[in-house]
N, CA, C and O atoms as a GROMACS GRO file, in nm:
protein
  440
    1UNK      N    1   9.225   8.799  10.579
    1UNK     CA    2   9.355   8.841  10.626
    1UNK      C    3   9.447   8.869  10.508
    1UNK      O    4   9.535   8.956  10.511
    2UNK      N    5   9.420   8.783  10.393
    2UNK     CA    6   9.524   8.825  10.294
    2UNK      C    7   9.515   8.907  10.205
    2UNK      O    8   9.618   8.934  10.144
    3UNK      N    9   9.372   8.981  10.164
    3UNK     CA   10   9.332   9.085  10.130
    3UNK      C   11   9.363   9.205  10.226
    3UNK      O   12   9.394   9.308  10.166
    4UNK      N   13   9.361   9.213  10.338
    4UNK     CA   14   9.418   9.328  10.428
    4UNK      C   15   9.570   9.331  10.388
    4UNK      O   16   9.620   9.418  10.317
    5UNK      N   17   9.620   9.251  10.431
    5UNK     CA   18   9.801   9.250  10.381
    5UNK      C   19   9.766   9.318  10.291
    5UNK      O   20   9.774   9.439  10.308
    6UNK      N   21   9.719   9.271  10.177
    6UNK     CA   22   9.754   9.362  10.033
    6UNK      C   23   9.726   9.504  10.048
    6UNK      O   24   9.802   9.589  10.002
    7UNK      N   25   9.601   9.538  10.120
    7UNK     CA   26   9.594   9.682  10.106
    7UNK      C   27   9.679   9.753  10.237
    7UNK      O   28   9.676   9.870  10.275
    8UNK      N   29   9.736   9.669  10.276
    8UNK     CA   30   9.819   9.764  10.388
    8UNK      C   31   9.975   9.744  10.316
    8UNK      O   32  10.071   9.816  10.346
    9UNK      N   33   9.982   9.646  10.227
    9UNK     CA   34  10.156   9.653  10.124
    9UNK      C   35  10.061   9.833  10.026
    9UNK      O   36  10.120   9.940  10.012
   10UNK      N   37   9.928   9.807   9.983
   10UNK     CA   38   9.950   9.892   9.864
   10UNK      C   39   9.954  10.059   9.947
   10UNK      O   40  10.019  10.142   9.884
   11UNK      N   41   9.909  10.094  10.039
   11UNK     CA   42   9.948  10.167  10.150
   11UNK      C   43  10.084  10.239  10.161
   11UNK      O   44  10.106  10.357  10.136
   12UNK      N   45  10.189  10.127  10.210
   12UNK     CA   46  10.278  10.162  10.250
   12UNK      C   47  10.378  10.133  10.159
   12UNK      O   48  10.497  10.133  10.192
   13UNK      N   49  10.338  10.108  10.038
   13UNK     CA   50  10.442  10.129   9.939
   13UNK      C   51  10.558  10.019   9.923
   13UNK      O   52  10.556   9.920   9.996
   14UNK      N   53  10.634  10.033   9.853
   14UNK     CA   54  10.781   9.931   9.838
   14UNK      C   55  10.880   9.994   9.939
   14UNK      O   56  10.906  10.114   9.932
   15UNK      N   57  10.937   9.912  10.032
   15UNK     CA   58  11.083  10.006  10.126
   15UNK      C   59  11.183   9.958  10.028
   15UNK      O   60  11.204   9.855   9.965
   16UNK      N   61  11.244  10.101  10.043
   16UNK     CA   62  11.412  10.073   9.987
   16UNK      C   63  11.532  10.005  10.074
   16UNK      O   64  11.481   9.990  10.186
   17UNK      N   65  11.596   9.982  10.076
   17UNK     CA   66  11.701   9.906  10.194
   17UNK      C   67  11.795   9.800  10.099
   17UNK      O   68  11.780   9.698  10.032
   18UNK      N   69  11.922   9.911  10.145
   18UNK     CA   70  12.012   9.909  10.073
   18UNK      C   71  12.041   9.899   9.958
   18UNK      O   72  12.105   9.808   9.907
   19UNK      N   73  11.988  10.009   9.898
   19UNK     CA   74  11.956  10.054   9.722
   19UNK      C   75  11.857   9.970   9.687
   19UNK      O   76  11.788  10.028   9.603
   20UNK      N   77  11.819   9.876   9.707
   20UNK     CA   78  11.702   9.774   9.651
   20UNK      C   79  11.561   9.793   9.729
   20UNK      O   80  11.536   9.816   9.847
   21UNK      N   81  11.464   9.772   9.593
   21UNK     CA   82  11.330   9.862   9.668
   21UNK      C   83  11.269   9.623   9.709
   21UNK      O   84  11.319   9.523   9.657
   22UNK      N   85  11.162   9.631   9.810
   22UNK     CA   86  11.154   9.515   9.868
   22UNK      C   87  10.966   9.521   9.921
   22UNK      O   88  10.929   9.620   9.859
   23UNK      N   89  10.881   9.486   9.972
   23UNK     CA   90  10.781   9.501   9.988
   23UNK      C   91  10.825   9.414  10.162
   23UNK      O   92  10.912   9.335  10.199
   24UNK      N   93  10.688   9.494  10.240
   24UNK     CA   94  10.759   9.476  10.378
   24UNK      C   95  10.664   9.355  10.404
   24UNK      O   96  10.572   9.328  10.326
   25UNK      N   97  10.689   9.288  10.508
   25UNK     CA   98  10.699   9.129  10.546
   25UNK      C   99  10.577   9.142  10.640
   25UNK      O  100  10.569   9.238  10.717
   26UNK      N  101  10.473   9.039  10.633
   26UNK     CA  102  10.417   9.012  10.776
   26UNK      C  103  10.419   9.080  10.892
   26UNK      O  104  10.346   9.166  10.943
   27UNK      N  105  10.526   9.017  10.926
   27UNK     CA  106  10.592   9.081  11.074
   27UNK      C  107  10.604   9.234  11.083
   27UNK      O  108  10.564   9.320  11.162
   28UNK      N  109  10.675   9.232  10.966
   28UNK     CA  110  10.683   9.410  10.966
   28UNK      C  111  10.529   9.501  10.985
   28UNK      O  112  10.495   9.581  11.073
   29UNK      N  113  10.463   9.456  10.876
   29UNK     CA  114  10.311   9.537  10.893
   29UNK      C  115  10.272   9.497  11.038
   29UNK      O  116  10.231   9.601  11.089
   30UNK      N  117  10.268   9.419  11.109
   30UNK     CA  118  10.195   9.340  11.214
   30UNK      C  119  10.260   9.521  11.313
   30UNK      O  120  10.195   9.616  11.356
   31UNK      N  121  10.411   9.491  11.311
   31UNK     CA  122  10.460   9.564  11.415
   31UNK      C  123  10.412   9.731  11.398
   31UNK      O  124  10.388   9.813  11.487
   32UNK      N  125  10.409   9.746  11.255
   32UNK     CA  126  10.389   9.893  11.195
   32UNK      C  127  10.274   9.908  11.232
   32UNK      O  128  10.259  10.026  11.264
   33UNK      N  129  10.163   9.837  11.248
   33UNK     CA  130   9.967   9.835  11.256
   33UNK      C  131   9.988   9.793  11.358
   33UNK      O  132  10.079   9.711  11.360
   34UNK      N  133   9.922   9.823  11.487
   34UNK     CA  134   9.909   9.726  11.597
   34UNK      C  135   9.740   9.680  11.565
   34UNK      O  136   9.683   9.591  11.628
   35UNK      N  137   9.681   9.753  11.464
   35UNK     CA  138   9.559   9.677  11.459
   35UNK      C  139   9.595   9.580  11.360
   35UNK      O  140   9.661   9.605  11.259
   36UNK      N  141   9.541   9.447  11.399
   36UNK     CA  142   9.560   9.361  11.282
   36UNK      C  143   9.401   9.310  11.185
   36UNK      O  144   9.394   9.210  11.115
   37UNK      N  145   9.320   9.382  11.202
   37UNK     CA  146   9.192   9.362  11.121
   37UNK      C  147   9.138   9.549  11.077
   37UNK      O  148   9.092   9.628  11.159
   38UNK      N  149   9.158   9.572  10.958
   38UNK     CA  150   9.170   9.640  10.898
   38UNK      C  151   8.980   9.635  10.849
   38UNK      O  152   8.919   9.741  10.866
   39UNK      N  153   8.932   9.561  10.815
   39UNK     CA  154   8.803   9.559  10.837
   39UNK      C  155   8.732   9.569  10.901
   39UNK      O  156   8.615   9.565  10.862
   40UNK      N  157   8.764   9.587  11.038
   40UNK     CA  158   8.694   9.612  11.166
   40UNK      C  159   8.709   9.764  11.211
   40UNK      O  160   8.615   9.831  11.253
   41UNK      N  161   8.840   9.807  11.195
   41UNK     CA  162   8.857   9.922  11.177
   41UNK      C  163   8.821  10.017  11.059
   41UNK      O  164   8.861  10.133  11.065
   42UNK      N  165   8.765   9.986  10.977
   42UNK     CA  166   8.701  10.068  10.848
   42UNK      C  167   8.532  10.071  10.933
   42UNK      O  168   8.442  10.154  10.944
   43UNK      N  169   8.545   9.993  10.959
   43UNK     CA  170   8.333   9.976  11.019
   43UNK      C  171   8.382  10.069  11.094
   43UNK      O  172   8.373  10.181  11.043
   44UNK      N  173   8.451  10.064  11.234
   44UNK     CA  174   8.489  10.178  11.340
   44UNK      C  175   8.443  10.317  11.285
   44UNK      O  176   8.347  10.390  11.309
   45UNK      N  177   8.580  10.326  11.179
   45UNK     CA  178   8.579  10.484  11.124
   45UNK      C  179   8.425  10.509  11.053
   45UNK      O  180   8.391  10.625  11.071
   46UNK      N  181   8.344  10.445  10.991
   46UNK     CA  182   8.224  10.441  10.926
   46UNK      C  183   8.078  10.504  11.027
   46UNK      O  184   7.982  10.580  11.013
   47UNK      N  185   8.145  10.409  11.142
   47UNK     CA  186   8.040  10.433  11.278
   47UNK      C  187   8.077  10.546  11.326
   47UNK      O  188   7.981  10.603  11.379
   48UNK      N  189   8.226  10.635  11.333
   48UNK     CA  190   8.232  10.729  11.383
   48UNK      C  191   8.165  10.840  11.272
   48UNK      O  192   8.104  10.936  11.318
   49UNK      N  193   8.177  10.825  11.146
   49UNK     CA  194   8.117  10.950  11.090
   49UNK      C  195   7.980  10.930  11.060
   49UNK      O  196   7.930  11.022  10.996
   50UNK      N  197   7.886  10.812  11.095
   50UNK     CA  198   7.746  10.831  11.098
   50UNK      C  199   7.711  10.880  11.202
   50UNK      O  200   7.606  10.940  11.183
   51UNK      N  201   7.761  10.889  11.357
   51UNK     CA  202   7.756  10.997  11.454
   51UNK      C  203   7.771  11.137  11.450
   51UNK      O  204   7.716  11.206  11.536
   52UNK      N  205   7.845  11.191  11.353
   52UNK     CA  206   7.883  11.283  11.306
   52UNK      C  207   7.777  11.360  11.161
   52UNK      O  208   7.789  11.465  11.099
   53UNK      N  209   7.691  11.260  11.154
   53UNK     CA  210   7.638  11.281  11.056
   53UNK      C  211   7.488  11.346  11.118
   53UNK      O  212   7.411  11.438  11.095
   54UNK      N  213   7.507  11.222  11.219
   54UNK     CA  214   7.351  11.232  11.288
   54UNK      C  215   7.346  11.360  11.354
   54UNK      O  216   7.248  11.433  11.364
   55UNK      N  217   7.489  11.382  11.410
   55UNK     CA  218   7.454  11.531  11.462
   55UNK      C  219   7.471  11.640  11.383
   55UNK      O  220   7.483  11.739  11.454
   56UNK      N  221   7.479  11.673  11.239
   56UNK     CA  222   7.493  11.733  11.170
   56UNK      C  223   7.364  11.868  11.167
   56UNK      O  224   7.260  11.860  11.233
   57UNK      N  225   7.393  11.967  11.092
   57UNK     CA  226   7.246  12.054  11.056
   57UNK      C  227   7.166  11.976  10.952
   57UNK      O  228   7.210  11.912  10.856
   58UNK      N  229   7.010  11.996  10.998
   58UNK     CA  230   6.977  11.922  10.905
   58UNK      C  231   6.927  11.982  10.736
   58UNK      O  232   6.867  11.928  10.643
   59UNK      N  233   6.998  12.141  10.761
   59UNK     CA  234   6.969  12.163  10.613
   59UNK      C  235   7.119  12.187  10.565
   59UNK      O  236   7.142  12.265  10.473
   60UNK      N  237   7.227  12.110  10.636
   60UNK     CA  238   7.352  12.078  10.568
   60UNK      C  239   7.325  11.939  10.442
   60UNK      O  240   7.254  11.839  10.439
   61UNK      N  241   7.417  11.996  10.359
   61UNK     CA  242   7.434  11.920  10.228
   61UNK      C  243   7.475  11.778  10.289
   61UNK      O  244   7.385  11.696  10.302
   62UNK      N  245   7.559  11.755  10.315
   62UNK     CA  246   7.519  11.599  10.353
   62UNK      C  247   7.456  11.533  10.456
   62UNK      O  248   7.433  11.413  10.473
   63UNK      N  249   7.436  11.608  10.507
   63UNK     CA  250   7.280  11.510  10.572
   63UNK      C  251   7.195  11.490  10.455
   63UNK      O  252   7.158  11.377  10.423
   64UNK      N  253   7.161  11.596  10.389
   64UNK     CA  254   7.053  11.540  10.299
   64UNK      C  255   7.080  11.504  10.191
   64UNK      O  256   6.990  11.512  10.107
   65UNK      N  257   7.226  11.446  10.147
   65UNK     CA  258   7.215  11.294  10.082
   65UNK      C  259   7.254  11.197  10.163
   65UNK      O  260   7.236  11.084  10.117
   66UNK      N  261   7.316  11.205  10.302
   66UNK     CA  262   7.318  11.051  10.339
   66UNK      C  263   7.150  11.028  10.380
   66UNK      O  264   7.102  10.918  10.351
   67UNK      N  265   7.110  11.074  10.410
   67UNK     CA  266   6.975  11.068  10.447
   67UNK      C  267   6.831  11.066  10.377
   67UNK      O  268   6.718  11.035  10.416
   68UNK      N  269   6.903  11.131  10.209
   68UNK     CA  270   6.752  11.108  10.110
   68UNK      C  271   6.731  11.010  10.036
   68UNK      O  272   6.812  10.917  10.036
   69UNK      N  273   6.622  11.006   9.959
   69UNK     CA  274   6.554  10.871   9.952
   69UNK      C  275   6.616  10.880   9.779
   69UNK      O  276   6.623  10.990   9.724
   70UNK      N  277   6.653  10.763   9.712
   70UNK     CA  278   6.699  10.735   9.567
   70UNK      C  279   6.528  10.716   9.505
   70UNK      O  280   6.438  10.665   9.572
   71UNK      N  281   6.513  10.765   9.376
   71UNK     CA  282   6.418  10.741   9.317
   71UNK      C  283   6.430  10.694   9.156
   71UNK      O  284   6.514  10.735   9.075
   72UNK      N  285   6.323  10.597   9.134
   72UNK     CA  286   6.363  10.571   9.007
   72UNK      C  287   6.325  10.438   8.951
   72UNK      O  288   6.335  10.367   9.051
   73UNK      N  289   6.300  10.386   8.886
   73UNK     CA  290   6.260  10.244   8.827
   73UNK      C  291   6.327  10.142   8.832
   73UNK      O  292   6.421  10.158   8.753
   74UNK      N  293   6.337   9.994   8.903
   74UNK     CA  294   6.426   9.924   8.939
   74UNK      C  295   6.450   9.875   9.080
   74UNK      O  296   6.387   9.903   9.182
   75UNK      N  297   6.522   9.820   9.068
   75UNK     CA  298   6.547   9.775   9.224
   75UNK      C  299   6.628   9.897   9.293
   75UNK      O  300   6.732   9.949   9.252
   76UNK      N  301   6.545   9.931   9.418
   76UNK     CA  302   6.644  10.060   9.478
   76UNK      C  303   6.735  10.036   9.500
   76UNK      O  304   6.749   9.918   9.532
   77UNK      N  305   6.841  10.109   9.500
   77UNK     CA  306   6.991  10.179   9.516
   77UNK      C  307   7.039  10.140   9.703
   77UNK      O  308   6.991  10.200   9.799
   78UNK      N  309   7.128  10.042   9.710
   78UNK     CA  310   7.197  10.083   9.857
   78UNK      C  311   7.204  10.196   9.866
   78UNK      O  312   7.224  10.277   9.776
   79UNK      N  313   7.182  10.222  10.034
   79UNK     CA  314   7.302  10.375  10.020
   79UNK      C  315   7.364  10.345  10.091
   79UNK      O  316   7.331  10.236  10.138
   80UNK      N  317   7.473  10.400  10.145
   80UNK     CA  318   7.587  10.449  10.230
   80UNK      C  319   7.486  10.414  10.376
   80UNK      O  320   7.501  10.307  10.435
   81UNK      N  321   7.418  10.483  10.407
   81UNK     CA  322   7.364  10.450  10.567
   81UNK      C  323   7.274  10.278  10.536
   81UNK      O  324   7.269  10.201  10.631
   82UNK      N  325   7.219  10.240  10.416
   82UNK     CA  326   7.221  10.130  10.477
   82UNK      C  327   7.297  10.013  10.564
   82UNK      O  328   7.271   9.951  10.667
   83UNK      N  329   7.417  10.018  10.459
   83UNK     CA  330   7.540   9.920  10.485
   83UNK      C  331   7.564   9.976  10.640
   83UNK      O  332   7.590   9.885  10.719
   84UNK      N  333   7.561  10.071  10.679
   84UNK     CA  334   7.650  10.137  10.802
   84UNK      C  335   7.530  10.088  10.903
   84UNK      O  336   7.559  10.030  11.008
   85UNK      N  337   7.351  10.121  10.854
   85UNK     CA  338   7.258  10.094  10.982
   85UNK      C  339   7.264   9.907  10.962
   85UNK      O  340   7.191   9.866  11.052
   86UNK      N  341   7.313   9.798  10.891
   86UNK     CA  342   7.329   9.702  10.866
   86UNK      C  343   7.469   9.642  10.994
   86UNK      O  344   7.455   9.534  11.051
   87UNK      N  345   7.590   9.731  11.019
   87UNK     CA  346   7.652   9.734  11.084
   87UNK      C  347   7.598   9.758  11.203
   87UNK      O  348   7.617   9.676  11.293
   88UNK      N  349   7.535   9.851  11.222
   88UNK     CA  350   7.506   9.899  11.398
   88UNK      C  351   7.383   9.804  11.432
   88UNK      O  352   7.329   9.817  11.542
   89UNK      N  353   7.328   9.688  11.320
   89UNK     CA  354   7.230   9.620  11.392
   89UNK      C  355   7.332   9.495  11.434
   89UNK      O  356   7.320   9.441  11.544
   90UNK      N  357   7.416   9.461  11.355
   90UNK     CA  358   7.466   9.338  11.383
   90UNK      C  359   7.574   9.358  11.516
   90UNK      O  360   7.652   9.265  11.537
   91UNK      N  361   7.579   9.445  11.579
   91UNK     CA  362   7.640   9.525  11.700
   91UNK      C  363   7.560   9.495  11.818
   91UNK      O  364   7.611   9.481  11.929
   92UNK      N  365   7.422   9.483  11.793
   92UNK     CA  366   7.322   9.519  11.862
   92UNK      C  367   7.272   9.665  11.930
   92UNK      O  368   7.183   9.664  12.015
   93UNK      N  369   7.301   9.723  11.910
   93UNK     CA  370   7.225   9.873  11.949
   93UNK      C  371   7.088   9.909  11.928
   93UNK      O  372   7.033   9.854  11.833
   94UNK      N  373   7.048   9.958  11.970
   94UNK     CA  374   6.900   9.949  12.005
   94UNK      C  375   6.883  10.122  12.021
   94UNK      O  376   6.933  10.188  12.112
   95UNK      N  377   6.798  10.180  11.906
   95UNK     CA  378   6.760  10.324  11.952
   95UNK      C  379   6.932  10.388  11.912
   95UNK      O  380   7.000  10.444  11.997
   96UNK      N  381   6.968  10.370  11.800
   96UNK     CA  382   7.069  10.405  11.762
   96UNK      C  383   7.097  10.588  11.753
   96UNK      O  384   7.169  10.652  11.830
   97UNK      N  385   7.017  10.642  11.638
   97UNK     CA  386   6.984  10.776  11.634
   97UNK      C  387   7.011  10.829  11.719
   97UNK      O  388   7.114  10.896  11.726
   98UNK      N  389   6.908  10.813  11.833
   98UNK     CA  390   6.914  10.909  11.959
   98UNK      C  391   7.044  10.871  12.086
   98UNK      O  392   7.055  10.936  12.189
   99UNK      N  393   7.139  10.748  12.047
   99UNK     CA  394   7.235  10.748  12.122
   99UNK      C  395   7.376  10.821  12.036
   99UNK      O  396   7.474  10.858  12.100
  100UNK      N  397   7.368  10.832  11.896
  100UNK     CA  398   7.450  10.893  11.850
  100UNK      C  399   7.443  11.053  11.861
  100UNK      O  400   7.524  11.128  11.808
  101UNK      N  401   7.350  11.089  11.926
  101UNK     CA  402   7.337  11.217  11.932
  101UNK      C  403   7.393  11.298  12.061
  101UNK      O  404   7.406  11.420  12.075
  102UNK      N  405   7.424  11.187  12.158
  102UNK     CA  406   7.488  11.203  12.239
  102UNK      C  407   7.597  11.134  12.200
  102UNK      O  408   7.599  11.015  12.169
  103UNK      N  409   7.752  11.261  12.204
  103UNK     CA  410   7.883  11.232  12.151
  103UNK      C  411   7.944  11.134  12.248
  103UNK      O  412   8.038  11.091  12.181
  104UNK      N  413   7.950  11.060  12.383
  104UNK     CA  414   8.018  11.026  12.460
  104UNK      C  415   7.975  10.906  12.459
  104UNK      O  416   8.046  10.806  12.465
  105UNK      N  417   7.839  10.909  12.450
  105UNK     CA  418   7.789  10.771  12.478
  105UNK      C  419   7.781  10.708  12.353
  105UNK      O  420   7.760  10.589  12.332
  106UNK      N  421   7.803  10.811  12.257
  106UNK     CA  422   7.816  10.680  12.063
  106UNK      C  423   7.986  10.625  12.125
  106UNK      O  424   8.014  10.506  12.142
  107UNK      N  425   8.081  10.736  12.151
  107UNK     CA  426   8.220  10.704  12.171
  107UNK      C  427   8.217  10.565  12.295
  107UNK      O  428   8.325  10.517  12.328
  108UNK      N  429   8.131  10.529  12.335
  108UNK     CA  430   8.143  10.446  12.450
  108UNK      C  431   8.046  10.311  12.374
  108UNK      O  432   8.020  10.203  12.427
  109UNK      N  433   8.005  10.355  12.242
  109UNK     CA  434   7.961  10.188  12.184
  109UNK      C  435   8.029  10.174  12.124
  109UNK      O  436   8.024  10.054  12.097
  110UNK      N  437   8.151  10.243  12.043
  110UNK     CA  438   8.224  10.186  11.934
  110UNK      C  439   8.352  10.131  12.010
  110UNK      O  440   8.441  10.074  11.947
   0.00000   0.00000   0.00000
């Protein structure tokens, strides 16, 4: 929670009020955000553009880097769709792919 505050003060900047600049309060962000988990909502937006991804062309440029394989000596490389297919397991979804491919019914798991 107190790492969100910070990035929702570094966000919204210093308010001025009455010539003096002030950083806004708790309460204030609470009322300004009606979401109050800012981490839950980053997964949200994450899940909405791996739907977006999935339905993509598949000889569009990013499909084929969220989707290609890192090569190279070492311990492999996260990518971007791990962390995100790491999210949609701990969700429970089942047969993910083929429900993101239908736009209504990904919009009806997130």
């Amino acid at each position: 929670m107190t790492w969100e505050r910070k990035v929702l003060r570094k966000i919204c900047g210093p308010t001025k009020e009455n010539g003096q600049w002030r950083i806004e309060t708790n309460e204030e962000l609470r009322t300004k955000y009606k979401s109050q988990d800012i981490v839950t909502e980053i997964k949200i937006r994450r899940l909405e553009w791996l739907g977006h991804v999935i339905r993509m062309n598949e000889t569009g440029p990013v499909k084929k880097i969220c989707e290609g394989k890192l090569e190279g000596r070492g311990r492999p490389r996260l990518r971007w769709i791990n962390n995100v297919e790491d999210n949609v397991r701990k969700l429970g979804v089942k047969r993910w792919r083929t429900k993101a491919l239908d736009r209504e019914e990904w919009a009806s798991i997130l």
